[in-house]
C-alpha positions in Angstrom: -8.0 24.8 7.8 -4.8 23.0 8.2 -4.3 20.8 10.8 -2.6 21.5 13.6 0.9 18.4 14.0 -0.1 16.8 17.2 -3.5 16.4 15.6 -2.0 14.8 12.5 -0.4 12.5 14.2 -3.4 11.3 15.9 -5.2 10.9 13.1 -2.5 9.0 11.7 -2.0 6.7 14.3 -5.5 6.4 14.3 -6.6 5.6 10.7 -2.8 3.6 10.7 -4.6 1.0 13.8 -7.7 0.4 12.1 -9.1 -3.2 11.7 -9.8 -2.2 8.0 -6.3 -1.2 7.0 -4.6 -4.3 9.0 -6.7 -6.4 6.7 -5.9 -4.5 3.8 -2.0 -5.1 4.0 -2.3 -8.6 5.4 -4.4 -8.9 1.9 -1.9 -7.4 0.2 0.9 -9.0 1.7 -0.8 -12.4 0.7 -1.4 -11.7 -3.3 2.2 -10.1 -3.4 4.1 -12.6 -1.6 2.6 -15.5 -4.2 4.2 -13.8 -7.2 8.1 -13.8 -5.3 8.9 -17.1 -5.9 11.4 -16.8 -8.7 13.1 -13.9 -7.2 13.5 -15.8 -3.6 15.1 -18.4 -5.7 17.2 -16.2 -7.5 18.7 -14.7 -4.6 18.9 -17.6 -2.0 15.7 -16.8 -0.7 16.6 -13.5 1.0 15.5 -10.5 -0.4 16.1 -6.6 -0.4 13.2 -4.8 0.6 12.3 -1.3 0.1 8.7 -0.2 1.8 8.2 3.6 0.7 5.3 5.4 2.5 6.1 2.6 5.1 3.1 3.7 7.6 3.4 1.5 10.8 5.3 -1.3 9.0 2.1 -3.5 8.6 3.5 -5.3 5.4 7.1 -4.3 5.8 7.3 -6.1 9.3 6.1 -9.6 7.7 8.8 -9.4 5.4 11.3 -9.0 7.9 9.7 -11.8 9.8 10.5 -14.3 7.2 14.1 -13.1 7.3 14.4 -10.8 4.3 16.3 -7.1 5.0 13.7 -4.5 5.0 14.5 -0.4 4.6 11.2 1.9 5.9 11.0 5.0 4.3 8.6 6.9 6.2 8.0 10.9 6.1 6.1 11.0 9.1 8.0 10.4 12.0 5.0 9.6 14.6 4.3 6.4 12.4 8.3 5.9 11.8 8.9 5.8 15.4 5.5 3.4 16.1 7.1 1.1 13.7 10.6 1.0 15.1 9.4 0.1 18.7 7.0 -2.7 17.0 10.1 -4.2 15.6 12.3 -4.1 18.4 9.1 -5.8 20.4 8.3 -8.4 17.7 11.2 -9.1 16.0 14.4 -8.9 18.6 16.6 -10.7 16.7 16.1 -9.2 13.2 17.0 -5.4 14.3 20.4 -5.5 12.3 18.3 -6.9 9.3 15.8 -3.8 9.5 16.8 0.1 8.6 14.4 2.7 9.3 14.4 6.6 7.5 12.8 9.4 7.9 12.3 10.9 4.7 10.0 11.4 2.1 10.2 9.8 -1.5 11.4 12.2 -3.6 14.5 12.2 -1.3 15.2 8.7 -1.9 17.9 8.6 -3.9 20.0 11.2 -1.9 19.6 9.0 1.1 19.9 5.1 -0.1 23.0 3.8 -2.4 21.8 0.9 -3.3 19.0 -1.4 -5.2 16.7 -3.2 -4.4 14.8 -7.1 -5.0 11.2 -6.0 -4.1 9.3 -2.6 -3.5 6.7 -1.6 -1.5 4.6 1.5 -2.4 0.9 1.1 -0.6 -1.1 4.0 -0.2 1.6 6.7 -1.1 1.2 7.3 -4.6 -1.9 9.1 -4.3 -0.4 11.3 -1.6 2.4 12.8 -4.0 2.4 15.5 -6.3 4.6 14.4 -8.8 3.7 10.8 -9.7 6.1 10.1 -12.5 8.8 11.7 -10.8 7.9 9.7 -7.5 7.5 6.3 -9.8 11.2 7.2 -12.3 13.0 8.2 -8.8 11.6 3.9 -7.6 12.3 2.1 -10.9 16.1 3.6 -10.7 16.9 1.6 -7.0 14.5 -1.3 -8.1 16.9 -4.2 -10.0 16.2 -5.9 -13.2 13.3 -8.6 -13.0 12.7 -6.9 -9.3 9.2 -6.5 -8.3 7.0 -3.6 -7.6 3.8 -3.9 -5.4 1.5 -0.6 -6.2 -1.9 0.0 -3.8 -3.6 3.4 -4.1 -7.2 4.0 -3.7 -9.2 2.9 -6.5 -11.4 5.7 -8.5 -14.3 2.9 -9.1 -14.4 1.9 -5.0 -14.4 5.2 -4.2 -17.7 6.1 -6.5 -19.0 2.9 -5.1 -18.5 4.1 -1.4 -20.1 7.0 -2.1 -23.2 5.2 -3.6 -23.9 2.6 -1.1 -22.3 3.9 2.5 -22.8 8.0 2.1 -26.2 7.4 -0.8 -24.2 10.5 -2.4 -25.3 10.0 -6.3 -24.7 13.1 -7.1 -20.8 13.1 -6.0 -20.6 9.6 -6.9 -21.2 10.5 -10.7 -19.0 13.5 -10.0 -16.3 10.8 -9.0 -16.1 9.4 -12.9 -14.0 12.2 -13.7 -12.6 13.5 -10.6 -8.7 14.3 -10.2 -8.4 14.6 -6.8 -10.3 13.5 -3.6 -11.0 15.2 0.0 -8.8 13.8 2.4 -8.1 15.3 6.2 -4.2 14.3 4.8 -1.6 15.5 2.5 -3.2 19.4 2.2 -6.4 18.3 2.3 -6.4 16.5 -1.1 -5.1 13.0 -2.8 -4.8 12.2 -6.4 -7.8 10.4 -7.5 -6.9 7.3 -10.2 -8.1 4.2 -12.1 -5.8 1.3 -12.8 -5.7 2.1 -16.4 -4.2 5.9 -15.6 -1.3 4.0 -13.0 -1.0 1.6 -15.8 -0.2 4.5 -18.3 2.5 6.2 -15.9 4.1 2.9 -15.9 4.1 1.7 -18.9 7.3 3.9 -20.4 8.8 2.8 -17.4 9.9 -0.3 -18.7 7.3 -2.6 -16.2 5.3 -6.0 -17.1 2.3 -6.4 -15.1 2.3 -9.8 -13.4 -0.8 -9.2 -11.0 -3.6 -6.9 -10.4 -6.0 -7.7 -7.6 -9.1 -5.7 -5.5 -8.7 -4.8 -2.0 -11.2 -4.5 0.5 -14.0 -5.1 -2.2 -16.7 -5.8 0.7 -15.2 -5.3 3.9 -16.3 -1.3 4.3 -19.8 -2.5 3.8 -19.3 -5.7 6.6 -21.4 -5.2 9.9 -19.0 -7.0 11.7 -21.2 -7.8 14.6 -23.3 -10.1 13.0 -20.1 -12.1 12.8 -19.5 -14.7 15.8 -16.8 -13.7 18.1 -13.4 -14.3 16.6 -14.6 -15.1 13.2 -15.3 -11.8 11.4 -11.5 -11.4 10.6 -10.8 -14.8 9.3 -14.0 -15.2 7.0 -13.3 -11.6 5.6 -9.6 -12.9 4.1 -11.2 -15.8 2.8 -13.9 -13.5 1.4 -11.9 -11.0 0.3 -8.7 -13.3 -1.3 -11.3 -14.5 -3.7 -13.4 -11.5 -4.5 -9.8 -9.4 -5.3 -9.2 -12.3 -7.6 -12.4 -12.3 -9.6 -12.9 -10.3 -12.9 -16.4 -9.3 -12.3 -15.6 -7.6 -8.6 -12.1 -7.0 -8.3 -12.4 -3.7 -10.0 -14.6 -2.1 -7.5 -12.2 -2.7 -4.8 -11.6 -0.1 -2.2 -8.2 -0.5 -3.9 -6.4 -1.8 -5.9 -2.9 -3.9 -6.2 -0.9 -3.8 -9.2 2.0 -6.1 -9.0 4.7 -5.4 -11.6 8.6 -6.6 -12.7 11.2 -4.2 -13.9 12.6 -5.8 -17.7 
């Protein structure tokens, strides 16, 4: 049954507030930000910013903080809206550095003329029906040598989620092969992938991959109460900066982060 707006939106707002997700993009925020340096040098350590699928501005918002120009591209104008009154609040002086749209991003070329240093596409591309339309319509506003930050929901977490928090082994071996997944978003369904299959829409693209990292590769399965007050946070990105970097675990990751340059 489709969901009725108002209760879209509060789902939205909802899953967009959770501990788990502002962990995720300060984690992802942290791996991406490492591979920028040549492009901050190359243009005076200011860059263009592009965050499609935007959400509540999570990763966009520290961008701006450090004085770069940030564009939100946001379809859903309940988290759009939550994002533009978080910027006026934290960032008062940076409001003529900030844009924020409304639209969704297969529309984004009809409503930005210009390019771009850095991309931002976290959670979105698994929302979208045409990935390699979604990904060509990017890499045409992204300049030369500009970067491109990828998280979607990784096929491998999502079998091991299914093992170890629902003990479902029958849908977990189900998820090997799986296109798409069950999700209260997007109709009901997302598009289910590995990094090898994001790797394979990308690579006609023109893109070199400069990082790939695990997200939230322990943190579902974290009783955060055994933690002392104030601490659970703190040794989780410690925890989780390393585990995203390591070979043997990374690739079970909730999700993951693919970092890539435009030739």
């Amino acid at each position: 049954m489709e969901m009725k707006p108002e209760e879209k939106a509060e789902l939205l707002m909802e899953l967009a507030e959770a501990p788990l997700t502002r962990l995720e993009a300060e984690l992802a925020f942290r791996h991406l930000y490492r591979h920028l340096e040549g492009d901050l040098k190359r243009s005076g350590g200011e860059l263009s910013v592009l965050d499609v699928g935007s959400g509540l501005g999570e990763v966009a918002l520290r961008f701006a903080a450090l004085g770069h120009r940030v564009t939100m591209l946001e379809p859903q104008a309940c988290l759009l809206k939550t994002a533009e009154e978080r910027a006026r609040e934290q960032l008062p002086d940076r409001a003529s550095y900030l844009r924020f749209l409304n639209e969704r991003i297969e529309n984004l070329e009809e409503c930005i003329a210009e390019d771009f240093d850095l991309i931002i596409c976290h959670e979105t591309i698994e929302y979208v029906d045409d990935p390699l339309r979604a990904l060509n319509v990017i890499t045409k506003v992204l300049r030369p040598r500009g970067k491109l930050s990828l998280v979607f929901l990784n096929r491998y977490g999502f079998i091991m989620e299914k093992v170890i928090m629902e003990g479902n082994v029958r849908l977990a071996m189900e998820a090997f092969d799986m296109e798409e997944f069950p999700t209260p978003l997007h109709r009901g369904r997302g598009h289910l992938y590995s990094d090898a299959e994001i790797l394979a829409l990308l690579d006609p693209l023109g893109y070199n991959l400069e990082g790939q990292y695990g997200l939230l590769v322990f943190s579902e399965f974290v009783d955060c109460s055994l933690f002392e007050e104030g601490q659970c946070y703190k040794g989780l990105i410690e925890l989780e900066l390393r585990a995203g970097q390591e070979p043997h675990l990374k690739g079970v990751g909730k999700y993951v982060q693919l970092i890539c340059s435009k030739a």
